[in-house]
N, C-alpha and C positions, 0 to 999 in steps of 0.2 A: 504494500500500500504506500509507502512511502516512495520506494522508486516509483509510481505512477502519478503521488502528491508534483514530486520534485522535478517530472519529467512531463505535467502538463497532460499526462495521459487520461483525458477525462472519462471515457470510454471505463477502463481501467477502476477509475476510482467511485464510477455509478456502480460497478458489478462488486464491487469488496464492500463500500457501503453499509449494508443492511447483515452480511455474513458478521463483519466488525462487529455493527451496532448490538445484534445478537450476545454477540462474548461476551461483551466489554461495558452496555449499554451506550445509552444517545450520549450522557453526560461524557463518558472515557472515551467515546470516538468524537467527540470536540474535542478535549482537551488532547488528547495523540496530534489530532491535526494541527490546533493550536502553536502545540509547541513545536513539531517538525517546521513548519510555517516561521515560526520565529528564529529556529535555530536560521535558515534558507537567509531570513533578513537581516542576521547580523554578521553571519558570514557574509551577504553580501555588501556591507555598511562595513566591514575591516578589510575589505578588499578594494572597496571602493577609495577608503581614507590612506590605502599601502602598509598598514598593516602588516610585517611578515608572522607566521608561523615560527615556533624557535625547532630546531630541526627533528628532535625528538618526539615532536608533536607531528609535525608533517609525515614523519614515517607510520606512525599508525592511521593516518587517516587513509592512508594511499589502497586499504584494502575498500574504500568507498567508491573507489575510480567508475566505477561499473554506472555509476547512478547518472544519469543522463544530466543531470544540474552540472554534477561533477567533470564532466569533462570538457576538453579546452576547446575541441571543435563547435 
């Protein structure tokens, strides 16, 4: 759900939806979204201001590379 959040994939994110809301209820698939949503905007707010990463940071995150936000193309 989150690579489909991250990635715009609306299609995607109407079919996980209601499976979510299920588990988690209405309230925990706001707030999931919420915060994925937030994390997306301050990442893009310390990237925007240049911001680096300190290296040890950067290496764990490179297992995200997959995520369509995530990549440089």
């Amino acid at each position: 759900m989150c690579s489909a959040l991250l990635g715009g994939d609306h299609q995607t994110l109407d079919a996980l939806r209601q499976p979510v809301a299920v588990e988690v209820g209405g309230p925990g698939l706001t707030d999931a979204i919420a915060v994925a949503s937030i994390f997306n905007a301050i990442d893009r707010v310390a990237d925007g201001a240049g911001i680096e990463l300190d290296d040890w940071k950067n290496d764990d995150i490179q297992a995200f590379d997959y995520l369509p936000a995530r990549r440089a193309d």
